[in-house]
C-alpha positions in Angstrom: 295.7 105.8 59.6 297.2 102.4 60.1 295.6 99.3 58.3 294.5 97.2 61.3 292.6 100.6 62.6 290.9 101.0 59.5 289.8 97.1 59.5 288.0 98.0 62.7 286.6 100.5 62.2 285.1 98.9 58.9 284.2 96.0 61.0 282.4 98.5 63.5 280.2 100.1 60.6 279.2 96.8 59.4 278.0 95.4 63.2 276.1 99.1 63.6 273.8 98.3 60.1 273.5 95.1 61.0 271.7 96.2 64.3 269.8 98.9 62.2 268.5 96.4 60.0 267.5 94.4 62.8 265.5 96.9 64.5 263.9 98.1 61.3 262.7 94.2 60.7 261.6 94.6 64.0 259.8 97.1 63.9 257.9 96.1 60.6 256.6 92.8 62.0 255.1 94.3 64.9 253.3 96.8 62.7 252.0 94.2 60.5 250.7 91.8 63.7 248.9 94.9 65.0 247.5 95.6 61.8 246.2 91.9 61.4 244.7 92.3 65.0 242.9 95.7 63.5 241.2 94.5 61.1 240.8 90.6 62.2 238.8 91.7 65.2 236.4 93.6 63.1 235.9 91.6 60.6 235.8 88.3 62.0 238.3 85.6 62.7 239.6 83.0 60.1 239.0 79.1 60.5 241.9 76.8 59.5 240.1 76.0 55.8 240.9 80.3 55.7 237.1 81.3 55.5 235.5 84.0 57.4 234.2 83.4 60.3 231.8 86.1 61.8 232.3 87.1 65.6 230.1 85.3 67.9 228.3 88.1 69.4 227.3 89.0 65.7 226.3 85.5 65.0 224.3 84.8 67.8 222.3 88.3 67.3 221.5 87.2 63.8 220.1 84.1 65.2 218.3 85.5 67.5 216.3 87.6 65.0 216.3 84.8 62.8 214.6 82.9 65.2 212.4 86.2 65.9 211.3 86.4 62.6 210.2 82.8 62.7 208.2 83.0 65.6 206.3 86.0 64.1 205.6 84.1 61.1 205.1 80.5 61.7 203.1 80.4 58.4 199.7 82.3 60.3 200.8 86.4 60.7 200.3 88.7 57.7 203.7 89.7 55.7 203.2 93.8 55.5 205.3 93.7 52.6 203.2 91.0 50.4 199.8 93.1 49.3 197.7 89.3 49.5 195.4 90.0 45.9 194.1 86.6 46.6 192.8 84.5 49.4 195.9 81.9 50.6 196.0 78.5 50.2 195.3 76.3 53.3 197.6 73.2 54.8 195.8 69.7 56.1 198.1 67.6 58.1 197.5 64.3 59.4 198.2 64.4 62.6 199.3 60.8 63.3 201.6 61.1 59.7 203.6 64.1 59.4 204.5 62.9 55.8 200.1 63.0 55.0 199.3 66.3 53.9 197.6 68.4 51.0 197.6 71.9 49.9 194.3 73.2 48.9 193.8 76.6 46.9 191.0 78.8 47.4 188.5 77.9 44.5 186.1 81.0 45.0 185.9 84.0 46.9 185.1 87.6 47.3 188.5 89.4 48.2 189.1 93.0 49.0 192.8 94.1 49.5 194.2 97.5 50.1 196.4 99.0 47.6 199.2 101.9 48.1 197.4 105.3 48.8 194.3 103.3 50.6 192.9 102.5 47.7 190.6 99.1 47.9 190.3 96.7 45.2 187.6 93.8 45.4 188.0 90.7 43.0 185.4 88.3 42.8 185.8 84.5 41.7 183.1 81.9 41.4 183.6 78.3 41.4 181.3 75.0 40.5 179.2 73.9 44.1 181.2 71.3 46.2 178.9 68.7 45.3 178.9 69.3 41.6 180.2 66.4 39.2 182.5 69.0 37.0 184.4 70.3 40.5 187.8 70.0 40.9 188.2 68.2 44.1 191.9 67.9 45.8 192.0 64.7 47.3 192.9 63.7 50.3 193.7 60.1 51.3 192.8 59.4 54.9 194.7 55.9 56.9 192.2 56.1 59.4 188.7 54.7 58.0 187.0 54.3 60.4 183.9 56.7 61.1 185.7 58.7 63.2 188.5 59.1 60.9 191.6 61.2 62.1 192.7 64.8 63.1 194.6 66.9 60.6 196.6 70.2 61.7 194.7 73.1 60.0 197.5 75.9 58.8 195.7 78.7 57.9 197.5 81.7 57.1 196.9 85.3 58.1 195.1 85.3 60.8 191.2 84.4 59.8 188.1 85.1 61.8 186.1 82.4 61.2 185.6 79.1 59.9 182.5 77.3 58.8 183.0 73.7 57.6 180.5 71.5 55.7 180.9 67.6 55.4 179.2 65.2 52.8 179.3 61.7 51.8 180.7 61.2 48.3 177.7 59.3 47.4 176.3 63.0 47.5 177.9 63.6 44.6 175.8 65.6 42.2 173.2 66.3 44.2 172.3 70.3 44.8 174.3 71.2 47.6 171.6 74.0 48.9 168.8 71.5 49.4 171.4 68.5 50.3 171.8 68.1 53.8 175.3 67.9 54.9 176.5 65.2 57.6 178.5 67.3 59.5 179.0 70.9 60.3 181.4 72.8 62.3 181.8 76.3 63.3 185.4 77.5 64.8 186.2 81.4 66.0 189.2 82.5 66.0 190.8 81.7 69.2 190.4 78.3 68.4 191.8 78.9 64.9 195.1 80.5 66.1 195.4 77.9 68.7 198.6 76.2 68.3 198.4 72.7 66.6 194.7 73.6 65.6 193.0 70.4 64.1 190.2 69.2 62.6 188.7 65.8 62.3 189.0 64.3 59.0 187.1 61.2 57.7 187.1 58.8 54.5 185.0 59.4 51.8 183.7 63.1 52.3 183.4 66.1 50.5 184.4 69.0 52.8 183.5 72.5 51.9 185.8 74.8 54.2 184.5 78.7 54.2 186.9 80.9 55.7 186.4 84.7 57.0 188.7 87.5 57.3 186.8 90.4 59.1 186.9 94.0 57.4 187.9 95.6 60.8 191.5 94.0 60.6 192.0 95.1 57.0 194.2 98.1 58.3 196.6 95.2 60.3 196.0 92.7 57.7 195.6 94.4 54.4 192.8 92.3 53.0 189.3 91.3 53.9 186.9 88.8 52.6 185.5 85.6 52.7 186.8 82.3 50.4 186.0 78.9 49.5 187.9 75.3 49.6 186.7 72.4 48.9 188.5 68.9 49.0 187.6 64.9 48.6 188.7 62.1 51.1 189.3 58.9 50.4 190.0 55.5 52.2 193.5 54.3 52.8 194.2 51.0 50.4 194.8 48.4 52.7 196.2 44.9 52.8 192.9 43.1 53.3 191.4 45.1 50.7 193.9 44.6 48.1 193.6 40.8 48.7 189.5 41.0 48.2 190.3 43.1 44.5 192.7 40.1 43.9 194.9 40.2 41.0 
């Protein structure tokens, strides 16, 4: 065969794997791009930074029962997963102050709650009398003290029944609180309880006794029944003028 037919036919061969190669490269890339579309549509989409970013029809279904789960809540429905052995604690907000508020714990009650198996389990837990020198009053400091004080945003978990609330003065103080007469006193069911933005009035210089009721017939929603105590002590706001009569 003569040299210059054997060059191109060399040549030839050389062109034809080229073109092979080509295709094959090809071929590879457009595998990998539809493998990356795969698995990047179910898994999410990447941001520039390279996190994970979920799809939004998967985001906005978790905040929508994010925002479910909220609404159930809202601090006042019973969690069926938390068995309540004790009554909760209660939240005063002033009204006019969003940054005003206390926590109160129960101090005594008689509590029932149900246990795995229907079993029932009642605790009992005294306390000293609201108006008695050795009790351990939470205070709360009211701005407004005037007679008709202010109203604070009662958040009472759990959906209670009833509430009874006693008011003395604080120059009651060690008196008995069975034969002492209280200033005030205020009954609530529990439509007005659940209401939203429930409130109470709230002045200076009281001792409040607050007795709250969770009815036996909801114990199969609720998990608990009984009845429990809190008591709390108000006190003036220190103002200007009356910083300038203590004087130095």
């Amino acid at each position: 065969m003569p040299a210059a037919q054997i060059r191109r036919l060399r040549k030839g061969m050389v062109i034809s794997m080229k073109k092979k190669q080509s295709i094959m490269r090809f071929l590879l890339q457009a595998v990998c791009l539809l493998l990356f579309m795969i698995f990047s549509g179910g898994c999410g989409r990447t941001d520039e930074a390279g996190a994970v970013v979920e799809n939004d029809a998967a985001a906005a279904e978790d905040d929508e029962e994010n925002q479910t789960d909220e609404n159930q809540t809202n601090g006042k429905q019973p969690d069926p997963d938390v068995t309540c052995t004790e009554p909760p604690a209660i939240e005063l907000r002033s009204m006019a102050d969003e940054t005003n508020y206390i926590i109160v714990k129960s101090c005594g009650y008689n509590w029932t709650y149900l246990e795995p198996g229907d079993q029932a389990t009642s605790v009992l837990a005294d306390s000293a009398a609201p108006l008695s020198e050795g009790a351990s009053w939470v205070t709360l400091n009211v701005s407004d003290n005037t007679p008709e004080g202010e109203d604070y945003r009662l958040l009472i978990p759990n959906e209670p029944d009833e509430l009874f609330i006693r008011v003395w003065n604080t120059s009651d103080i060690g008196k008995d609180s069975v034969t002492c007469k209280p200033v005030e006193s205020r009954l609530y069911g529990k439509e007005e309880i659940m209401a939203e933005n429930f409130a109470i009035p709230v002045r200076a210089d009281g001792i409040y006794e607050l007795c709250i009721t969770w009815e036996e017939e909801n114990a199969e929603k609720t998990g608990f029944y009984g009845i429990a105590y809190y008591t709390l002590k108000t006190a003036g706001a220190v103002t200007e003028a009356a910083l300038v009569t203590a004087g130095p």
